[in-house]
Structures are given as C-alpha cells and as structure tokens.
C-alpha positions as CSV (number, residue, x, y, z in Angstrom):
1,X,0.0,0.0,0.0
2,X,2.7,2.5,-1.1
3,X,6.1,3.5,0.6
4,X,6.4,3.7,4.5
5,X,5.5,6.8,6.3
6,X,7.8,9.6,6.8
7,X,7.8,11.8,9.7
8,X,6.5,15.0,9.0
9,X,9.2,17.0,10.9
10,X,11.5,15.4,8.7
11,X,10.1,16.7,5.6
12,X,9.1,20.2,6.9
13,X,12.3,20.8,9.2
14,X,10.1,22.2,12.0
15,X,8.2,20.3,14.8
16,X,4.3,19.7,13.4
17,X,2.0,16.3,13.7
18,X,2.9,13.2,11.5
19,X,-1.4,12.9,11.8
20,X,-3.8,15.1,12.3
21,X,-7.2,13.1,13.1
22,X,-10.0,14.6,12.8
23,X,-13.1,13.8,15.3
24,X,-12.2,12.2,18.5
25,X,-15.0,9.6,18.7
26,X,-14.3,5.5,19.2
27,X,-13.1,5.4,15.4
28,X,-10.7,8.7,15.4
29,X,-9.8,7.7,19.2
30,X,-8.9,4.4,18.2
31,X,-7.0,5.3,14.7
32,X,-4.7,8.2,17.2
33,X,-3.9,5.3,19.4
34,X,-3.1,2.8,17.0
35,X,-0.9,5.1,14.9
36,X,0.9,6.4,18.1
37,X,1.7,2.9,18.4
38,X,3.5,2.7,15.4
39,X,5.9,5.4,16.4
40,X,4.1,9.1,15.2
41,X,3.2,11.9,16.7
42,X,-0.9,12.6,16.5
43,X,-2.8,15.7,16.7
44,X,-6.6,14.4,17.3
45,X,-9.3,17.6,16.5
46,X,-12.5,17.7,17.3
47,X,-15.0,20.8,17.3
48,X,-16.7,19.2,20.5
49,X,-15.5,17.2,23.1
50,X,-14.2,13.3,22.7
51,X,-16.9,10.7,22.6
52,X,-19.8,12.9,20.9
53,X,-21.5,12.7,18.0
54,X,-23.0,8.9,16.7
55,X,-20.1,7.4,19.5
56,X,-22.6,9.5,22.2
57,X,-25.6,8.4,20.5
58,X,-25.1,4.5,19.4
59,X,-25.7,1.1,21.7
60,X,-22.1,0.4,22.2
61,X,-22.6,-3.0,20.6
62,X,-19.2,-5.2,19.7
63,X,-21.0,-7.9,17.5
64,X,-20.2,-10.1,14.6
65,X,-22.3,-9.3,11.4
66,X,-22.0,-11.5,8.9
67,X,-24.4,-10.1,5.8
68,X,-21.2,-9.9,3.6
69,X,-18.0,-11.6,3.5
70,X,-16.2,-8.0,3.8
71,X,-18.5,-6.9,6.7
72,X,-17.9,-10.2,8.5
73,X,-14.2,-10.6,8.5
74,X,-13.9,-6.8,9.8
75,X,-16.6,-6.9,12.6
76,X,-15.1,-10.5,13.9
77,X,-11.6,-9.4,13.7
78,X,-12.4,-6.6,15.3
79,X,-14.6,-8.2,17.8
80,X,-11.5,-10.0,18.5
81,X,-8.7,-7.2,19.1
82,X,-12.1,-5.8,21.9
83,X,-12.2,-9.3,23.8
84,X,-8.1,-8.9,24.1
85,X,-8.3,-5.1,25.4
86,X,-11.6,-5.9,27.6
87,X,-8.9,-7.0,30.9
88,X,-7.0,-3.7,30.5
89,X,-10.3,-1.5,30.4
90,X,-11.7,-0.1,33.9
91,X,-15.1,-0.4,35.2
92,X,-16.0,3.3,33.4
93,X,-16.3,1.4,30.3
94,X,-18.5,-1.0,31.0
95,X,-17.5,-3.7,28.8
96,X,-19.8,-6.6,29.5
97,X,-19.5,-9.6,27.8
98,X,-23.0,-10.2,27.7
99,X,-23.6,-12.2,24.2
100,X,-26.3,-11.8,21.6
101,X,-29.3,-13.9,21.4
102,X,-30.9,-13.8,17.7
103,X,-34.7,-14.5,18.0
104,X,-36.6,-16.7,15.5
105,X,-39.8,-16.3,15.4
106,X,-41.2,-18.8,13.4
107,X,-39.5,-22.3,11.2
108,X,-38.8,-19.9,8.6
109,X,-36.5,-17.9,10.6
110,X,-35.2,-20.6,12.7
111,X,-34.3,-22.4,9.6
112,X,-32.5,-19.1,8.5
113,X,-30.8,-19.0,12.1
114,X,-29.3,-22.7,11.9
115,X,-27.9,-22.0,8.2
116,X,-26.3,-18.3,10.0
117,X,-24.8,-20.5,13.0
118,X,-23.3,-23.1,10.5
119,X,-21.8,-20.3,8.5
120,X,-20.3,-18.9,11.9
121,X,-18.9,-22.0,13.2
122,X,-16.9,-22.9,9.7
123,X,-15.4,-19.5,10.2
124,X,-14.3,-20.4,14.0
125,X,-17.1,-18.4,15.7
126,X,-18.8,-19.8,19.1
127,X,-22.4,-20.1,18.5
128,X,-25.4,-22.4,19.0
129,X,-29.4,-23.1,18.1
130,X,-31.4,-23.0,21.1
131,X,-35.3,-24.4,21.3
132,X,-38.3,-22.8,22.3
133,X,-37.3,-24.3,25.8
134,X,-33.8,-22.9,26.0
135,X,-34.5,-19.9,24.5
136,X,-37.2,-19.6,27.2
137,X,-34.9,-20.4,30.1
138,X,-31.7,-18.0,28.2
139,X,-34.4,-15.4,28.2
140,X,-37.6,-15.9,30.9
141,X,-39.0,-12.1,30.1
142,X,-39.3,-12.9,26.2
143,X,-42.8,-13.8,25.2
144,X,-44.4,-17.3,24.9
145,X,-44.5,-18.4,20.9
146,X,-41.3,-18.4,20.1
147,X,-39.8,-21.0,17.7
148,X,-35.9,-20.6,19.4
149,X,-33.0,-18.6,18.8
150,X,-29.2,-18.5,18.1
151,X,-26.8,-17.7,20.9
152,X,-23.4,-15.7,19.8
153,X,-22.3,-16.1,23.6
154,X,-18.9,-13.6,23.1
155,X,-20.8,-10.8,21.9
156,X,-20.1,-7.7,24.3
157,X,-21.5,-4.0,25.0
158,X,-19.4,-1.3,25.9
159,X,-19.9,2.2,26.5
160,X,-18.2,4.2,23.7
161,X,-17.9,7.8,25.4
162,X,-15.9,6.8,28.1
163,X,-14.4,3.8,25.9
164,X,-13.3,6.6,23.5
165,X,-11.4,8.5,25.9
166,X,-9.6,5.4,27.6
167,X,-8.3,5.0,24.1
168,X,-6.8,8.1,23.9
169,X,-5.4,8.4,27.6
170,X,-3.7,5.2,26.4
171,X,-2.3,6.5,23.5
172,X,-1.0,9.5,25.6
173,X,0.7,6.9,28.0
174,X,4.4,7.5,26.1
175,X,6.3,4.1,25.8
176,X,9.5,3.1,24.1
177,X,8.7,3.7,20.6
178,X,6.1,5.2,20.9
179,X,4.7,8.5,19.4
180,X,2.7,11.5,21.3
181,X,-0.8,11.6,20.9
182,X,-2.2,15.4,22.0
183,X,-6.0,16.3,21.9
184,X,-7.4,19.7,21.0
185,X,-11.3,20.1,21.4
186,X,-13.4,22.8,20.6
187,X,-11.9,23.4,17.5
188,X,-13.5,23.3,14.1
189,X,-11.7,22.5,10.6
190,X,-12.8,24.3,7.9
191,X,-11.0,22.9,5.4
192,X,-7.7,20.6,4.0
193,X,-4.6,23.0,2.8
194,X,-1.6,22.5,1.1
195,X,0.3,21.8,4.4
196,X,-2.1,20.5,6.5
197,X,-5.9,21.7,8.1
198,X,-7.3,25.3,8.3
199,X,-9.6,26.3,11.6
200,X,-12.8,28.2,10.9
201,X,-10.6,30.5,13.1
202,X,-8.5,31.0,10.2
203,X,-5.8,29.1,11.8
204,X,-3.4,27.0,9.5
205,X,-1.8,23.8,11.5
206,X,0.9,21.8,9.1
207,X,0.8,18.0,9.5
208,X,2.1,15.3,7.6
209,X,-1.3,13.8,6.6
210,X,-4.8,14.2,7.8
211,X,-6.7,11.2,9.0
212,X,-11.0,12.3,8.7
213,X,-12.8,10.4,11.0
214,X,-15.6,12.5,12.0
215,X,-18.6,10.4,10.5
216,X,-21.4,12.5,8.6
217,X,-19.1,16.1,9.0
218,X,-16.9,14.4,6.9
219,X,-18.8,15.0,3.8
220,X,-17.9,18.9,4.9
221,X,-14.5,18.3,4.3
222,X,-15.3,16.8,1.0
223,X,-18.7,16.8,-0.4
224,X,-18.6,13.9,-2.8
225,X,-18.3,11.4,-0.5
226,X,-20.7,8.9,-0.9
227,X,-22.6,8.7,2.6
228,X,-26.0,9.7,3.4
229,X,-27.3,9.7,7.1
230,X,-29.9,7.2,8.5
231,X,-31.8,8.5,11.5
232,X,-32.3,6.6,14.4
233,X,-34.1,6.7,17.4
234,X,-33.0,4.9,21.1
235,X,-34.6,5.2,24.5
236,X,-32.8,3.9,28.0
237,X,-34.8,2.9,30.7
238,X,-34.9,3.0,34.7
239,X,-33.0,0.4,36.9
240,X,-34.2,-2.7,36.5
241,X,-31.7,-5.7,37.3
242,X,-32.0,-9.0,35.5
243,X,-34.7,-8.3,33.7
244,X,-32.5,-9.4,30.4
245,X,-29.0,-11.3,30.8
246,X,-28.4,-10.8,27.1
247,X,-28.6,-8.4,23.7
248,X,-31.7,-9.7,22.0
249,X,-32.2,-9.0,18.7
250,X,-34.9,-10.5,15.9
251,X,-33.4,-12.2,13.5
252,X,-35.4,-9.3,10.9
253,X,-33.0,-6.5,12.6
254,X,-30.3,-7.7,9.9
255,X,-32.7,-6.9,7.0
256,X,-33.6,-3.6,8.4
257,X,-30.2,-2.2,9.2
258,X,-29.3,-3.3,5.8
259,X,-32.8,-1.1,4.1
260,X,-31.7,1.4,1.6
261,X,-34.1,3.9,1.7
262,X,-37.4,4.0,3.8
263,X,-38.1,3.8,7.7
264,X,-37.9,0.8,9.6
265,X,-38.3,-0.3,13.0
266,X,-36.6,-3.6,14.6
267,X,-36.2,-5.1,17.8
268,X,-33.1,-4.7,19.9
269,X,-32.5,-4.1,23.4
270,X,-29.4,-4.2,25.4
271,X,-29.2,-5.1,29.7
272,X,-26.4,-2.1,30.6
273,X,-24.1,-2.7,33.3
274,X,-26.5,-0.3,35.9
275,X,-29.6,-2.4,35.3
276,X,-31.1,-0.3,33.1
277,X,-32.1,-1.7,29.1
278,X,-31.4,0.5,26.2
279,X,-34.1,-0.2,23.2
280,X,-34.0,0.7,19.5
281,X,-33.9,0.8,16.9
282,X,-34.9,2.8,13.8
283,X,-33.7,3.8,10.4
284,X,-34.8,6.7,8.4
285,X,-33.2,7.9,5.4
286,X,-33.4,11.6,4.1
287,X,-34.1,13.2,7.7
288,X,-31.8,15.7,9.3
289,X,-34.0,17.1,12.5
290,X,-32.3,15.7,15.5
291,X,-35.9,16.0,17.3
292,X,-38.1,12.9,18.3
293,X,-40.3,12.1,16.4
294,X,-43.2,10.6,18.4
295,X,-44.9,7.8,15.6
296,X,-41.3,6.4,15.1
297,X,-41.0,6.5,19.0
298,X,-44.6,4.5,19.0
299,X,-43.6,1.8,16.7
300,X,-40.5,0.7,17.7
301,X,-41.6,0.5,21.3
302,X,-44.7,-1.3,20.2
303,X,-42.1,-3.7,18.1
304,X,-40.2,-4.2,20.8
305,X,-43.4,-5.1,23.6
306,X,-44.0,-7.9,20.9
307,X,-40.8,-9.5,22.1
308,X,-40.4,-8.5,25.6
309,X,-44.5,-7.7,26.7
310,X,-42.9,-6.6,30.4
311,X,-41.4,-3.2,28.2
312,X,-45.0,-1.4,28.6
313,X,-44.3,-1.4,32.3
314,X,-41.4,-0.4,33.1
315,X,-40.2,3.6,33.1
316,X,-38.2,5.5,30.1
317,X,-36.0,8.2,31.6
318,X,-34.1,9.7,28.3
319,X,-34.8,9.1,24.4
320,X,-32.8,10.9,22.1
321,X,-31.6,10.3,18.3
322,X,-28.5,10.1,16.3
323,X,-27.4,9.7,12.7
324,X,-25.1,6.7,11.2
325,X,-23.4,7.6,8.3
326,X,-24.1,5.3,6.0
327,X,-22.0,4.3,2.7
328,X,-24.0,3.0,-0.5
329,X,-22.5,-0.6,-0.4
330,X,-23.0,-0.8,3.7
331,X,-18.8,-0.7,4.1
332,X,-16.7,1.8,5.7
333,X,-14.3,4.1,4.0
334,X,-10.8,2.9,4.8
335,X,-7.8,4.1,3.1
336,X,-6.8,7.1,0.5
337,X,-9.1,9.7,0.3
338,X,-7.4,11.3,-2.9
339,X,-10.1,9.2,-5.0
340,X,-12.5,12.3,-3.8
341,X,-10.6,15.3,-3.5
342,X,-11.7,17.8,-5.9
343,X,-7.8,18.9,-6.5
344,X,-5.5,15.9,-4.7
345,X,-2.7,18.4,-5.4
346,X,-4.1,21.3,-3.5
347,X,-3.8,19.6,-0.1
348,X,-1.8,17.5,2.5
349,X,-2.4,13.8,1.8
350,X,-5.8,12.8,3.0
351,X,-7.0,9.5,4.5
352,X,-10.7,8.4,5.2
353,X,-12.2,6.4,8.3
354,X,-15.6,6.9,8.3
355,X,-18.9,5.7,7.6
356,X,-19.5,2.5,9.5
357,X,-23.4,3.0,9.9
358,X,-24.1,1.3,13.0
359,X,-20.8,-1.0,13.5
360,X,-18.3,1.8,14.1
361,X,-17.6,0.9,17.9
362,X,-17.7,-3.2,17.0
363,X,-15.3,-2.2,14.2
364,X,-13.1,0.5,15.4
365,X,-10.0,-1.1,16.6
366,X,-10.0,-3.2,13.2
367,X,-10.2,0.0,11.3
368,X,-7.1,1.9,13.4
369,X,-5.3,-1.2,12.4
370,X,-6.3,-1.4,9.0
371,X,-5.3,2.4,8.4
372,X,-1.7,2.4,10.3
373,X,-0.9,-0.4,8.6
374,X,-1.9,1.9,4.9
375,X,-0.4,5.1,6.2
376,X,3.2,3.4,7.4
377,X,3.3,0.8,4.1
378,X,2.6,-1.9,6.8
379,X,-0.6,-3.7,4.9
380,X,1.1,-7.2,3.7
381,X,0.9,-7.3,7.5
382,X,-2.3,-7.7,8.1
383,X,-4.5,-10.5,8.7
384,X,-7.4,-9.5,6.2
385,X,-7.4,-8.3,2.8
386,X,-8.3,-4.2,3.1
387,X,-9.0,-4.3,-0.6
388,X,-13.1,-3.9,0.0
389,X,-13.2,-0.8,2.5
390,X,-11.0,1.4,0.1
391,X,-12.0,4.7,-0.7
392,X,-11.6,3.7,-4.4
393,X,-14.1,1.4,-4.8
394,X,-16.9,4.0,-4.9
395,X,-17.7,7.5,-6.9
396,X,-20.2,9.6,-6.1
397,X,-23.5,7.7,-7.1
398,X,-22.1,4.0,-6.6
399,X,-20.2,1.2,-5.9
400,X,-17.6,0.3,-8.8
401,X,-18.8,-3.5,-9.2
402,X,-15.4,-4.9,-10.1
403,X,-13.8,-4.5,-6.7
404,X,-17.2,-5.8,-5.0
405,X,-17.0,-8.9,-6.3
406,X,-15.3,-11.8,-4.2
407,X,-12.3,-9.5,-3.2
408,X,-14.0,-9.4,0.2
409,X,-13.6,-13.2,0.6
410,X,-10.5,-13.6,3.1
C-alpha cells in the first residue's frame, strides 16, 4: 500500500504532527492510538469534546455481522482485538461480555438461524441453536410463541464515550517507541490545505497527513463522498436488574439495518451494566431534524413489547436520536481519500475512516489497524485483505462493481 511513512518533521524541518485526526469519537480515538503505536506523533481535532457525535448516541454494541463476507471478517476481527483489550479497560467502560441472542420467530427464521450458525462455526465463531425451551430459560422475560433462537455467547456491549477517551489516555501513556498523541477540542476544521488543516478561526496547523474520522461532518470536508445519514431513534430505561441477561435481537434486525431507503423499526435491546435496558432501533433515510419524532418513537416501542411484553411497564427516563453515516454498499471508508478530493494536489495527503453506519464501535479497533498499517506501508501485514473498505471502490452515485465482487472473501 505504497512507501512507509515519513515523519513530517523530517520533511518540513520544523516540529508539526505526522497525523492530524480529525473527530475524536471511538473510530478517530482508536486510529490516534493505533498510529501512536506505530511510532508518530498525532494531533486528534475535534469541534466538541471526545466521545460525541453517533459514538454519544449508538448502543455500544461489539458484535459479529455477517451479511457480507467483507463486513464479516472486519466486525469479527475486530470483535477480536475488543475481547483482548476488555482485561485492560476499567469499570468506566463497562464492557460486558453479555452475548447476543438472535430470536426466531417462526420455522422460517429458525431455519434461516441454523444456516447463520453453520456459516459462523466454519469460520471459528462460538455459536449455537437454542429451542423454544432454552431460548425460554436463556431469556424468561421474552414472550411465549417463540420458535428458538441462536446464541453468539462472546458478543459484548461497551460504552463508547468513556471507551473513547480510555483509548486516547492510552495512546497518551508514552512508551518506548512510541509517538505522542495530543487532543485539541473545541476546535472546528474548515477545510484541508496544502500543508495540513485550516480552523474556521482562520488558523493554519501543518501536518504530515490528515486522517478524517468524523462520520457524517466528513462529507464537509469533502462533499462527494458517498454517505447519506440514517436517523435513528434509542430510548434507555430505569434500573431494573436482571430483567434481560443478554442483547436480543430478531433475527429481521439484519434486514432492516441493511434497508436502503425508507423507515424501519426492529427489535433490539441491550441489559447495561447499571440495570437499566437500552431499546432501539430505527432507520430513516433523508431526515436531518435531531428531534423525536413521536410515531417512530410509538412503533419501535410497540415492536419491541412484541418480544419483551414486560417493556410497557417499566419507566423510560431519556430518548434521544443520532445519525449513522451510511456508505452506498453498507462498508466503511478505509484508506486514501485522494479518490475524492476535488484537486488531490491542493492539499496535505488525506485518509478516510468513516462511515460504519451502525458497527463503528464493533469495528473500530479493526479500522485503526487497517489504516496504520496503509499510512506506514505496513498492509502485507495484516490479517485481512483491506482491498473492499478502500476509498476507491466508490464514486459519487455507486459502488464500482469490479472491486465488490469476491475481493471481500479472506
């Protein structure tokens, strides 16, 4: 993936960031620690605080999702690299290794289940069929009628705020080696220059390259980017302790985070470490407004008392929305951003870590891997092929079909 890195103080002959990151949520925190662990020194920008944004607003989920080859080799990996930090992570986290029971409803979708867990378990991944009975006794609050369920029992929830900003304190932790990784917050970046970033201050900060990781404001930086946003609403509940032990999900939820354009409502709900459950979800595409919207409120709690009937009694405290960036082909943007710069010559190098919908705290220490290893010429390193998250493989109104097409399979 091209020539290693060189240190931008070596090519300017003045002290300046090898990396300026931009957005300091679980994806930018993550990419600032991973490339301070290869040796440079990171400036991480944000123009609010670390841990906003769709990191603030998301379940915390660290799942495997399997609906492509591409998407499942990132999301398990990267499921993987979580379950090897969890021990080092402190109780503000959260990280709860809870797992993810998949509910079938009927034969059709417990047939669809078994063929999901076969698929899993030739790829090395612990899961297993459970029957009406087990999923009954896995789950006692879930409703009577059920035809079973699959179990992904190393599944995990974490809370991505504080998550975000224990990567980052990490990063800052100097080691042999390793390079400096300094925050600035508050601070707004207008726009890409020939030596680095421009402030809406008018302030001009050099840099090697500039790493944008700031989901949705990305397309400010540049427009053509192919990502839309999908609306969706969540809602967190009182205390109420052992009322779930797991994430429950139908089995439809994969169908409707996958929708391309309407509004759709699934079941999911999450037990958080304090007792309390977290329910979504929604998708709406072509919406904006931040504000609640009460009829999409009202169906997915009514989709959700279809699972778990015990939901109309218990006591919301907070619902609130957020907005996944969301690519046309359901991947993230990983790699060289110079496929969509206007005039590639006109600014500092440019890399791209951004829009992973609703997977961007499963798969954000996958994606800091996969773009260190690009930016220092590290990639025959890796353990997956990073061919289907480039940049490249999209223009502005599609996906270019060649590189879609089995170079995912790894």
């Amino acid at each position: 993936m091209g020539h290693p890195y060189v240190k931008a103080s070596a090519v300017t002959g003045r002290a300046c960031p090898d990396v300026i990151v931009i957005g300091a949520g679980i994806v930018g925190a993550a990419c600032a620690r991973e490339l301070a662990r290869e040796g440079l020194d990171v400036l991480v920008m944000d123009r609010a605080g670390i841990g906003g944004g769709v990191t603030a607003a998301g379940m915390g989920h660290v799942v495997v999702m399997d609906d492509t080859p591409a998407e499942f080799a990132l999301s398990s990996w990267s499921r993987q690299l979580w379950l090897d930090l969890a021990p080092h992570l402190g109780p503000r986290q959260d990280f709860v290794r809870c797992g993810t029971l998949w509910v079938a409803a009927d034969d059709e979708e417990f047939d669809l289940a078994r063929e999901r867990r076969d698929s899993l378990v030739r790829e090395g991944i612990a899961c297993d069929m459970l029957d009406a009975q087990q999923l009954r006794e896995a789950e006692p609050e879930l409703r009577d009628g059920f035809r079973g369920g699959m179990i992904v029992p190393d599944d995990a929830v974490v809370y991505a705020p504080a998550s975000a900003a224990w990567l980052l304190a990490d990063a800052s932790a100097v080691a042999p080696g390793a390079g400096r990784v300094t925050c600035r917050l508050g601070a707004s970046v207008r726009r890409l220059t020939r030596e680095g970033v421009m402030l809406d201050n008018g302030e001009s900060i050099a840099a090697g390259a500039v790493l944008i990781a700031n989901g949705l404001q990305a397309i400010d930086l540049m427009p053509e980017l192919p990502m839309q946003a999908k609306k969706g609403h969540l809602l967190i509940t009182d205390r109420y302790p052992g009322t779930i032990r797991h994430q429950i999900l139908e089995l439809g939820y994969i169908k409707s985070a996958h929708n391309a354009s309407g509004t759709s409502v699934a079941f999911n709900v999450q037990p958080r470490p304090t007792g309390q459950l977290l329910i979504g979800s929604s998708r709406q595409f072509d919406n904006v407004d931040p504000a609640i919207e009460p009829d999409i409120m009202a169906r997915m709690l009514r989709r959700a008392s279809e699972y778990l009937p015990r939901l109309t009694q218990l006591n919301a405290i907070r619902a609130w929305t957020g907005f996944r960036p969301a690519t046309v082909d359901g991947l993230p943007l990983i790699g060289p951003a110079a496929h969509f710069a206007r005039d590639e010559a006109a600014h500092v190098p440019a890399w791209l870590a951004t829009g992973h919908e609703g997977l961007g705290v499963t798969t954000a220490l996958a994606t800091a891997k996969l773009i260190a290893a690009q930016i220092t010429g590290a990639s025959s390193r890796l353990p997956i092929d990073p061919t289907p998250y480039l940049p490249s493989r999209c223009n502005a109104s599609g996906v270019v079909d060649a590189v879609n097409t089995g170079a995912a399979d790894v």
